[in-house]
C-alpha positions as CSV (number, residue, x, y, z in Angstrom):
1,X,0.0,0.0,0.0
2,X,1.9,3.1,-1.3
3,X,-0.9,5.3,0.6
4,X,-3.6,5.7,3.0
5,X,-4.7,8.3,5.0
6,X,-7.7,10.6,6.2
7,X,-9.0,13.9,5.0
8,X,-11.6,16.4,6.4
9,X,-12.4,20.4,5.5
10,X,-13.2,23.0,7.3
11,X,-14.3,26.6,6.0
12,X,-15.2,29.6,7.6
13,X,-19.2,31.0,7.2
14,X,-19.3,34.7,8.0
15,X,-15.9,34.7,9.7
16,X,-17.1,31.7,12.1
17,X,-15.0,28.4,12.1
18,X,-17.2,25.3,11.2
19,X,-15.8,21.3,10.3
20,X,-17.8,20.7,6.4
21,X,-20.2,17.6,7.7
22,X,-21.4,17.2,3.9
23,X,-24.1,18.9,1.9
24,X,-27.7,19.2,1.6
25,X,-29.4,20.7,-1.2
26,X,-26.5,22.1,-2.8
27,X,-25.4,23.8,0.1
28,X,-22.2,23.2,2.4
29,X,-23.6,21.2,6.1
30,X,-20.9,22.4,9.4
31,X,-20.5,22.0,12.5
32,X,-19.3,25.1,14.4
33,X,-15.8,24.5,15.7
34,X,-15.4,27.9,17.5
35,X,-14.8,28.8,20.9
36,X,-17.6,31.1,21.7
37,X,-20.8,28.6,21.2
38,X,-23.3,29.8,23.2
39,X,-23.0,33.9,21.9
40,X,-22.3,32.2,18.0
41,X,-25.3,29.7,18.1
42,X,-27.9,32.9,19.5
43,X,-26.3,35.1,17.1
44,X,-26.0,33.1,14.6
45,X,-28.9,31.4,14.7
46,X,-27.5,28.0,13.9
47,X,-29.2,25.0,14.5
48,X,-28.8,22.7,17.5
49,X,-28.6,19.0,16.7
50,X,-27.4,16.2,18.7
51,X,-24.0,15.0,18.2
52,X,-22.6,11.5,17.0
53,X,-23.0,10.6,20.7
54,X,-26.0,10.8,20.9
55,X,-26.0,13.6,24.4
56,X,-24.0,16.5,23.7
57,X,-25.2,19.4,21.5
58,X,-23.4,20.2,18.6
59,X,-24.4,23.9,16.7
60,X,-25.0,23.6,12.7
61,X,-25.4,25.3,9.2
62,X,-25.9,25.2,6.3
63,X,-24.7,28.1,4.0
64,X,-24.6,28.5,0.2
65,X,-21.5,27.7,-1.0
66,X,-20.7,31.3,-2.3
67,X,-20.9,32.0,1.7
68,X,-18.7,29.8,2.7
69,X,-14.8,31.0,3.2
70,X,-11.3,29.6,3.5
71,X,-12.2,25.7,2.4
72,X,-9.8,23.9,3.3
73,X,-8.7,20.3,2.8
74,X,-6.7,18.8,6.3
75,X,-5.0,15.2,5.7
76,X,-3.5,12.8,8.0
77,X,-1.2,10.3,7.0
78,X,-2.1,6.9,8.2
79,X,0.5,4.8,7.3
80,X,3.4,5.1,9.8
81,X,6.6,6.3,9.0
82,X,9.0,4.2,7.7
């Protein structure tokens, strides 16, 4: 195996940092990655949903793609180093 690793993107949706979490209706799904939550999510108005565990609250949107800002591609090598 000559490669294998992981990728995720993130972007930025009017200057707030979100992780991409796909897309839905042509428009870019995140989750909000930044620091201030509670002021972000009220301002904001994203949407609450829970997370993959099933208990905690993670904050979402979904923003047209001409909104969204700084996509960037993030990718971890999974092979170890030889």
């Amino acid at each position: 195996m000559d490669a294998w690793y992981r990728t995720h993107w993130t972007f930025r949706w009017k200057g707030e940092p979100f992780d991409a979490a796909g897309t839905v209706d042509g428009r870019i799904k995140g989750v909000y990655t930044g620091g201030s939550w509670g002021f972000v999510a009220h301002t904001l108005q994203l949407i609450p949903e829970k997370g993959p565990d099933g208990v905690h609250t993670q904050y979402t949107v979904q923003a047209g793609l001409k909104n969204a800002t700084d996509l960037e591609q993030h990718r971890t090598d999974l092979l170890p180093k030889q």
